[in-house]
N, C-alpha and C positions, 0 to 999 in steps of 0.2 A: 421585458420588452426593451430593449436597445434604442430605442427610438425617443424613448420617455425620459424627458431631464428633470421634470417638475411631479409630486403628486400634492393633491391639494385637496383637503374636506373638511369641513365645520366639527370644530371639538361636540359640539352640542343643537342641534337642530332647533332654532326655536321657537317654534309652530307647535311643534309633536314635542319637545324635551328629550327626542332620543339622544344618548351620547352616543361618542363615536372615542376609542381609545386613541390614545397619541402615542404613536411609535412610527422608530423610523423604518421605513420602506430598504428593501437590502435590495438595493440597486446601484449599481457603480455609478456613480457621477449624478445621480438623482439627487433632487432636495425635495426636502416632506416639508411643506406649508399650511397649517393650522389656521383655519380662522376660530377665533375663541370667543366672538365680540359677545356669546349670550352664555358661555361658559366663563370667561378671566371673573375670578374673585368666587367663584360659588364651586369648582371643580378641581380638583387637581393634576398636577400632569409633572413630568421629569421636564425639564426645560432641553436634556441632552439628546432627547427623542426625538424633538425635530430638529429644523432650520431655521422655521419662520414662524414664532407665534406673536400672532396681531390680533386687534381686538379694537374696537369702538367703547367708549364708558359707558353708554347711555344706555346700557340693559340692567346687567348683573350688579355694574356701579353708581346705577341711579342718578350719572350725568346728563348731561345734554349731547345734543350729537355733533360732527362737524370737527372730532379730534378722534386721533388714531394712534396707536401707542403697539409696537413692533418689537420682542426678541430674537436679535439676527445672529446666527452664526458666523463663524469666519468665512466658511462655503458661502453661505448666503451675499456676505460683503462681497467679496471676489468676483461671483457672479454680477453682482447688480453694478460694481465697477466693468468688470469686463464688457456689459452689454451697452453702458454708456459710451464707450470708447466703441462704439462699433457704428453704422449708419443707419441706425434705425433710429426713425424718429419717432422722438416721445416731447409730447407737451411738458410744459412745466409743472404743471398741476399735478403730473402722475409719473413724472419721476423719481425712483427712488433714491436715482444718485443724491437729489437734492435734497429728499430728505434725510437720507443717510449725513450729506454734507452738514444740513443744517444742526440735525442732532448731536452733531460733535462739536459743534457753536453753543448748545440750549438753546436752540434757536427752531420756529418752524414756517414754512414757506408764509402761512399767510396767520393773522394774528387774532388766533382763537378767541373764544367769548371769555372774558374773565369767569362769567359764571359757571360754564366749563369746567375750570382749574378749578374750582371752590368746591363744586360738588364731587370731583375727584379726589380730590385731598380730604375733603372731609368724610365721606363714605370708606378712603382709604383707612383712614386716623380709626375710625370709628370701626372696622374690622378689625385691624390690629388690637385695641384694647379688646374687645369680645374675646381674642383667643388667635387670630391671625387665620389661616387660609383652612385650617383644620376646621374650627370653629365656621367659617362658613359654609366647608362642605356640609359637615352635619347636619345645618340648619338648611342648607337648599335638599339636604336627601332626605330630611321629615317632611317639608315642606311638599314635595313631590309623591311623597307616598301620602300623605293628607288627600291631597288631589287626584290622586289614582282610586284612594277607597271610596270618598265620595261621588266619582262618577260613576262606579257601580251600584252606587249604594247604600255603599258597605259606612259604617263607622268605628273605624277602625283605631287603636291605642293612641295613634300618635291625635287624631281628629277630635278623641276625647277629651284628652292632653290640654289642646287648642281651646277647645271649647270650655272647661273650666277655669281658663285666662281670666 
């Protein structure tokens, strides 16, 4: 589709838990934008597959909400420069120029809950010792077959597993 500059869908639904793969879209001049906020820290993904993967803490990494954390391409940068420089108006609040601007400071538009950072950093810290991003898929993909055999049911190896804890 010629028409189409952006595609855009949730690494992970999460309502239902469906995943959804992360690859890039073979479209000339398109960018593929990932939301990950219930997927970052529990799935994995090539980061060279898309553009734009973003994400909120407060699911997978058991922060608070209210912070938003963004891997941009050089495409991606380009873009969100080039459309700042054009006359379309964009609030402050939802500009990306700004936060692009700011993250190249350490810096973000408006000044997050400390507790925030704490629970990031430390859910962060505390994956890494476990095994790092491997180790949490493993542990969200028993976790999710746990909950898959006891809605049927079923009690299934990993739910035993669990349950002699």
């Amino acid at each position: 589709m010629p028409d189409i500059d952006l595609y855009a869908w949730p690494h992970n639904e999460t309502s239902t838990g469906v995943a959804a793969p992360v690859h890039r879209v073979n479209a000339q001049g398109a960018l593929t934008v990932i939301d990950a906020t219930s997927a970052a820290g529990g799935m994995t993904f090539d980061a060279t597959d898309t553009d734009v993967y973003y994400f909120a803490p407060q699911k997978n990494l058991g922060s608070d909400g209210g912070l938003w954390v963004a891997l941009v391409s050089p495409a991606a940068i380009e873009r969100i420069e080039r459309i700042a420089t054009s006359d379309r108006y964009i609030p402050e609040s939802l500009s990306l120029k700004s936060a692009l601007d700011n993250s190249r400071l350490d810096q973000t538009l408006n000044t997050p809950a400390l507790v925030t950072l704490h629970l990031l950093n430390s859910q962060l810290a505390w994956i890494l010792e476990q095994g790092g991003l491997p180790w949490a898929c493993a542990r969200v993909t028993e976790s999710a077959l746990h909950n898959r055999g006891c809605r049927r049911g079923l009690n299934p190896p990993v739910s035993r597993r669990l349950l002699a804890m």
